[in-house]
KERO-848734 format. One record per residue: residue in three letters; x, y, z of N, C-alpha, C in turn. Coordinates in steps of 0.001 Angstrom, whole numbers, plus 500000, padded with zeros to 6 digits. Example, Ala and Ser with C-alpha at 12.3 -4.5 7.8 and 13.67 -1.06 7.14 Angstrom:
REM residues 2
ALA513190494310507800512300495500507800513200496700507800SER512850497750507080513670498940507140512900500030507870
//
This chain:
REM residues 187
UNK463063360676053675462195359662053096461498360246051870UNK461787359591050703460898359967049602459739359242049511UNK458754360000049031457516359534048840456956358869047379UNK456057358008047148455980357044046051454884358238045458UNK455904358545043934454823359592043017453477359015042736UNK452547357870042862451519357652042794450700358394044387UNK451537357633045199450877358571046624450892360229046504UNK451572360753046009451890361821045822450584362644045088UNK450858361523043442449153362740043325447977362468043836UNK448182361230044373446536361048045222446355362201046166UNK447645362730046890447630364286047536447228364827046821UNK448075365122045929448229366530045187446602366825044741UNK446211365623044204444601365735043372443343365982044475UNK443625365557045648442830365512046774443116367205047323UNK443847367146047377444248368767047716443869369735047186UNK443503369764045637443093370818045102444974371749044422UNK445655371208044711447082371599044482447540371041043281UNK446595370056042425447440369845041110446624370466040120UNK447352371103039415446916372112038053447786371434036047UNK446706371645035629447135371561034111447294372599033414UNK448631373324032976448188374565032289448703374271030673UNK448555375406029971448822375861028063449117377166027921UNK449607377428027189449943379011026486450086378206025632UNK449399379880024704449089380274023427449936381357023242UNK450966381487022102451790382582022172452178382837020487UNK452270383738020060452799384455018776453225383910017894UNK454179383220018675455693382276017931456313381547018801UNK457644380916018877458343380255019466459419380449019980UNK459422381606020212460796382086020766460642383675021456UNK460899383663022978460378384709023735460745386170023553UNK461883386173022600462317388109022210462154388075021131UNK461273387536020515460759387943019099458957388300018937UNK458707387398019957457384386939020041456095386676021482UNK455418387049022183454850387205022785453608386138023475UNK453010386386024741452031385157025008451021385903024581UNK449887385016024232448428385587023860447774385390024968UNK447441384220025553446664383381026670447297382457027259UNK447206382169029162447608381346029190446303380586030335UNK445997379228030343444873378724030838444852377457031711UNK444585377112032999444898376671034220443779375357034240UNK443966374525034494442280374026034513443137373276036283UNK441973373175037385442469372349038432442023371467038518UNK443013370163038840442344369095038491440927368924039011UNK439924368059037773438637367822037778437917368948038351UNK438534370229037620437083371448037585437536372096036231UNK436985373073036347436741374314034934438132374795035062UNK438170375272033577439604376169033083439202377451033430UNK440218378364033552440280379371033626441122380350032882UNK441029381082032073442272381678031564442952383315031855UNK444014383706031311444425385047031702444993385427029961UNK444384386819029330444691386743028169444782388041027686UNK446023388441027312446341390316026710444881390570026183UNK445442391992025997444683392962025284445081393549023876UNK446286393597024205447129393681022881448105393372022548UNK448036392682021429449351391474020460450949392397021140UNK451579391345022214453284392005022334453028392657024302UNK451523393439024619451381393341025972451095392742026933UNK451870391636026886451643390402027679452325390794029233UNK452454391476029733453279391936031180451851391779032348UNK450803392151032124450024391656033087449564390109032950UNK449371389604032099448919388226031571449996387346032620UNK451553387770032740452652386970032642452425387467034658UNK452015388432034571452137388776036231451112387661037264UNK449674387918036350448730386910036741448840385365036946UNK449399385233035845449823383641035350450925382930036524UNK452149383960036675453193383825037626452424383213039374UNK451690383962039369450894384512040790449994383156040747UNK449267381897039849448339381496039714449197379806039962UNK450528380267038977451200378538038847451624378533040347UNK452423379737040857452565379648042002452133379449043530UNK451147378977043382449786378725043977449445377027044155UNK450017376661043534449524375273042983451243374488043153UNK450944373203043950452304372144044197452499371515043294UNK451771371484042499452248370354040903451578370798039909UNK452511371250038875452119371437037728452366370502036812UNK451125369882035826450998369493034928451192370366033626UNK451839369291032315451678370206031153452374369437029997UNK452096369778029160452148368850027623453568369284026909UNK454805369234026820456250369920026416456448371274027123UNK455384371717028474455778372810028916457280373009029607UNK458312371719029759459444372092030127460407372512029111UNK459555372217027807460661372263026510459977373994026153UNK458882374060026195458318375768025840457856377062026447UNK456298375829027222456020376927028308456543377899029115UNK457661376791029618457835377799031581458842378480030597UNK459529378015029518460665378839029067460395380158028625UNK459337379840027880458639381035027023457934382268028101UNK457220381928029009457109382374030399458108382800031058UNK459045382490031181460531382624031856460878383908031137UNK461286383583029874461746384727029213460822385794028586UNK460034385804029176458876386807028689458953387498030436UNK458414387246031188459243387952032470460389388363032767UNK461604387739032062462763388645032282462566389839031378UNK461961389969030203461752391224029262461232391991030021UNK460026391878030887459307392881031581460145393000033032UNK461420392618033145462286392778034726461742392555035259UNK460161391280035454459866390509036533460800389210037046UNK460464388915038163461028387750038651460967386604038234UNK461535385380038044460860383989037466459916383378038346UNK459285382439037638458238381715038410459147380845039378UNK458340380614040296459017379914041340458714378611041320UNK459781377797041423460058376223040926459202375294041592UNK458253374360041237457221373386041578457314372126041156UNK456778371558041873456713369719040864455932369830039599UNK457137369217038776456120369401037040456190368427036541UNK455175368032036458454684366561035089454878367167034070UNK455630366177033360455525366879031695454501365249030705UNK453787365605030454453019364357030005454275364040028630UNK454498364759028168455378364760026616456521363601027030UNK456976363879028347458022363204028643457918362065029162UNK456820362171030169456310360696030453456054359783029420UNK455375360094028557454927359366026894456393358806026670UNK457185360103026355458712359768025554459256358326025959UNK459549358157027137459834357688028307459471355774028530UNK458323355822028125457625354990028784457018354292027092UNK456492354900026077456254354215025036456885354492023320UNK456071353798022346456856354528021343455726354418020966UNK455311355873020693454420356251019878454986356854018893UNK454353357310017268454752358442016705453491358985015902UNK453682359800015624454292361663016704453690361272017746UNK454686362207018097453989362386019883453154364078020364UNK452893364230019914452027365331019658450986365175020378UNK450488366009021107449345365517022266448417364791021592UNK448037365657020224446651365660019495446855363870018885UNK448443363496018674448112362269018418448081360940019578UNK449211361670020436448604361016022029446357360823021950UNK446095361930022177445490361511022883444181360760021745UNK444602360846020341443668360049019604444082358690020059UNK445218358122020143445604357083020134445023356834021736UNK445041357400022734444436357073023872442965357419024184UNK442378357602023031441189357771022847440494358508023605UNK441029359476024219440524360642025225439217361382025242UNK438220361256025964437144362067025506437235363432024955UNK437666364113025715438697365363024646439415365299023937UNK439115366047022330440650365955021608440417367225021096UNK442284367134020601443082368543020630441823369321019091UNK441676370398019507440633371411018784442451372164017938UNK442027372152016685442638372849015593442313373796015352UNK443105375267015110443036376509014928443815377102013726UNK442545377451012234442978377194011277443800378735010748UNK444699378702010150445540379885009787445619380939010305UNK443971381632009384443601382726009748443931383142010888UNK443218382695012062443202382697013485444814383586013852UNK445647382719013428447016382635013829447414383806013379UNK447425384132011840448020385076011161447413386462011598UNK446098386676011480445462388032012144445449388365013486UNK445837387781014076445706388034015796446760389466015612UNK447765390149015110448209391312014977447066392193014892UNK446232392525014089445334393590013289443668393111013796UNK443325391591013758441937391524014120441834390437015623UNK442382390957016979442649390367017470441045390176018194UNK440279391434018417439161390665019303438093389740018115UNK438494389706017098437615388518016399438679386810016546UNK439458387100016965440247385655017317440563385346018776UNK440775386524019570441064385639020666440087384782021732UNK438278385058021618437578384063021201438223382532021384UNK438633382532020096439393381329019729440198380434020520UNK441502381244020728442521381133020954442385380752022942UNK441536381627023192440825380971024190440621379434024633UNK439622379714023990438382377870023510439599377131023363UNK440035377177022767441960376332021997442548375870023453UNK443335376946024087444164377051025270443479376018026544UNK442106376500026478441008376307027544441039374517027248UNK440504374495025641440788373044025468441500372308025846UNK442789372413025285444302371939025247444627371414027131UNK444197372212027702444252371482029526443443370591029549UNK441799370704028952441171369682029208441870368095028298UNK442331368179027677442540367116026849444298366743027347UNK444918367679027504446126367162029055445395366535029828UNK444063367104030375443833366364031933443252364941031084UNK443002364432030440442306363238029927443495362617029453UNK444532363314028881445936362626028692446408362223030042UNK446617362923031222447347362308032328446758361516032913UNK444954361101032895443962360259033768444453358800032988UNK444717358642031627445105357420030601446539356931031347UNK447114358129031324448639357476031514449343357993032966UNK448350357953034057448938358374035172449496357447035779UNK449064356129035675449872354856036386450944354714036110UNK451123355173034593453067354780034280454073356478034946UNK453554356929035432454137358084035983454714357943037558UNK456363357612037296457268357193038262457889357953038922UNK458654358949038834459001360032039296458592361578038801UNK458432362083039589458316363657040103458859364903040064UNK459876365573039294461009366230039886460123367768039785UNK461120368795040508460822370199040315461081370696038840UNK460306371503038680460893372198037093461984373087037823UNK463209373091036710464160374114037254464662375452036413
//
């Protein structure tokens, strides 16, 4: 018997088992480039984050992070099936850790895709257009480009950013959780 994904997160949210996460990472592609932060918020409480020490030593960040999604029956997240878990994925096989272990994942990006036509679909314009009490916080150049050489004057930042970016997922999925029909595992 399958269960109706609306009943589902009324569990999941009642449970304390559904999570929104973000990474913040270097670049876009996992053997070139590295995670900075990555940040958890559970539904309707505070974020939390896990965040290197130094630009490229992301092996404890990725150990913590692993240990934290895995913890949690549904993960929420904004194109994390197109970046995140990948970028995560392959940032643990570099360090010969194990992969994260497979959970129910909302992808809000996809639900949107799916269900309306917006354009862009970019959270930050999602969630203007859904008028979210949170919106996506911009992180201007600098930030980006110095995190090599002046990293404890940015990651601060990059933080606040990451930390954001869940809260304004979780205000993206509260808008558009009714059109959210099926469920699957990330694989």
């Amino acid at each position: 018997m399958q269960i109706d994904a609306q009943d589902y997160l009324d569990m999941a949210e009642e449970s304390g088992k559904l999570v929104f996460f973000d990474i913040e990472a270097t670049g876009l592609k996992g053997n070139y480039n590295s995670v900075l932060v990555v940040s958890l918020k559970p539904y309707g409480e505070e974020p939390y984050s896990f965040h290197i020490e130094a630009v490229g030593n992301d092996q404890k960040v990725l150990r913590e992070a692993k240990t934290e999604l895995e913890s949690y029956h549904c993960w929420v997240s904004y194109y994390g099936k197109g970046f995140d878990i990948p970028m995560l994925q392959t940032r643990l096989l570099k360090w010969g850790q194990r992969p994260i272990e497979s959970r129910h994942h909302i992808d809000m990006y996809y639900v949107g895709k799916s269900h309306t036509l917006l354009s862009p679909r970019s959270m930050a314009a999602v969630a203007s257009f859904l008028g979210t009490p949170e919106q996506k916080m911009s992180v201007g150049p600098d930030a980006w480009s110095e995190m090599g050489f002046n990293m404890k004057k940015h990651m601060p930042t990059m933080i606040k950013r990451c930390e954001s970016d869940t809260a304004v997922l979780e205000d993206v999925y509260k808008k558009q959780r009714h059109i959210i029909k099926d469920i699957k595992k990330q694989s």
